[in-house]
N, C-alpha and C positions, 0 to 999 in steps of 0.2 A: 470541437470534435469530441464526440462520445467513445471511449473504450469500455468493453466490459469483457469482463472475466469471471469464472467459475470454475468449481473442483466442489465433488462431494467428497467428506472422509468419514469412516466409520468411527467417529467419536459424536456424542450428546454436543445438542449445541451448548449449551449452560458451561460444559467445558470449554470449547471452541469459543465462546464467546471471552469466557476468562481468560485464557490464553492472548485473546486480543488486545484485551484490557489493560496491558503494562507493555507502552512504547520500547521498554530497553529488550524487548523480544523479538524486535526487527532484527537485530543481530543476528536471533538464531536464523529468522526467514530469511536473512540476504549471506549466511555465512560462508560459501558458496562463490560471491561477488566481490573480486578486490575492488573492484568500484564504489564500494558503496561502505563509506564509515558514517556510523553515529555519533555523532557530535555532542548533544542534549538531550534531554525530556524531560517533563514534569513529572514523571511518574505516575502519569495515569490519560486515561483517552477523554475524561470530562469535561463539559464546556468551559472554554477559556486556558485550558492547559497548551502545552506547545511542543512540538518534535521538532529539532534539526538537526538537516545530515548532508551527508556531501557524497557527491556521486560524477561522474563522468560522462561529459557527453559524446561520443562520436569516440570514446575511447581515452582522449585527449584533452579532454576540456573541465578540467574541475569548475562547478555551479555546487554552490551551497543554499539549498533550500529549506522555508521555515515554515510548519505549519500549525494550526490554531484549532483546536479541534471543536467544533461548533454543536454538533447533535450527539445525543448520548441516549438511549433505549436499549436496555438492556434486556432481555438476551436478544433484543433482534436487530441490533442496525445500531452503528455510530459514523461517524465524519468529521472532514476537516479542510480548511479550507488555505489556501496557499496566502501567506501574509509575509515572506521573501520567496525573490526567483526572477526567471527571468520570465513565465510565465504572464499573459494578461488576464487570463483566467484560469484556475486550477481547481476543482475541487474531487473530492473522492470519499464516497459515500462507500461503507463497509456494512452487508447486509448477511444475515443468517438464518438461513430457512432449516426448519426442522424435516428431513423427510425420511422414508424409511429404511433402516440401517445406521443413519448418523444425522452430518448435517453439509447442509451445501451451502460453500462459503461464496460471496459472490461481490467483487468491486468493479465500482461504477465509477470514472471518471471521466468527468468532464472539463474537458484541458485545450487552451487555445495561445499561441504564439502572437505576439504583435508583429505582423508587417516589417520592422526592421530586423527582425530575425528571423523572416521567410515568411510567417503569416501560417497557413493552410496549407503549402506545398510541403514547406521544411515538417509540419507536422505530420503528416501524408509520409513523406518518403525516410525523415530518419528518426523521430521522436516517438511514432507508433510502432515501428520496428520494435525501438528500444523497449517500449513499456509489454510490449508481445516476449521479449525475450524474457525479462527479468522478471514478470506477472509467472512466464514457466519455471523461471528459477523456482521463486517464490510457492509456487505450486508443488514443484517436486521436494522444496523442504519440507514444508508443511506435513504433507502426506508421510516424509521419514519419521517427523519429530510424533506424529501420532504412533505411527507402526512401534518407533521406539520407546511410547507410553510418554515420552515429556506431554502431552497434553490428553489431561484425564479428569 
């Protein structure tokens, strides 16, 4: 299954993209979410570096998930790709388009469950939910952390 998401913000992408560039900054996008703790990072989104963190499914369910970050272009796009989870495929592609006024930030994942954890349905009715909520989290930090100049 494909998810996407977008949000334009009134900041340069060069910033926007810097911003994105040091994984320990998920904290600020998810801070918001008792769900959701940071575990690691390499300290940076470059190929071969890695995030892991631990989140909640259904509320109740800690899964800790590790990812590998595979494409790096700067200022316009990086990704990673899911190498723990319970995921049989995971990836998410971070994209930064320059338009006028700022910049519109824009994630693409493409994310699929194995069959013995529901397959297509479970993903369909609780796991795209999930990634709809926390993608608005995510979006309504963002937007404060600009308005409040942390990304410049």
């Amino acid at each position: 299954m494909q998810l996407r998401f977008e949000q334009t913000i009134d900041v340069p992408r060069k910033a926007v993209f810097a911003f994105h560039e040091n994984p320990e900054h998920l904290r600020l996008l998810h801070q918001s979410r008792a769900d959701f703790r940071l575990l690691h990072s390499d300290g940076s989104v470059r190929p071969g570096n890695t995030v892991w963190f631990e989140t909640l499914i259904a509320g109740i369910l800690p899964i800790v998930l590790g990812f590998e970050f595979t494409w790096y272009e700067p200022p316009f796009r990086f990704g990673e790709r899911l190498i723990h989870g319970p995921f049989q495929r995971f990836t998410h592609l971070h994209e930064f388009e320059e338009v006028a006024g700022g910049c519109c930030v824009r994630d693409i994942l493409d994310v699929a469950l194995p069959l013995q954890y529901g397959g297509e349905l479970t993903m369909r009715r609780l796991i795209a939910p999930a990634f709809e909520r926390a993608f608005s989290l995510r979006a309504h930090a963002l937007t404060q952390l600009a308005q409040d100049g942390h990304i410049a």
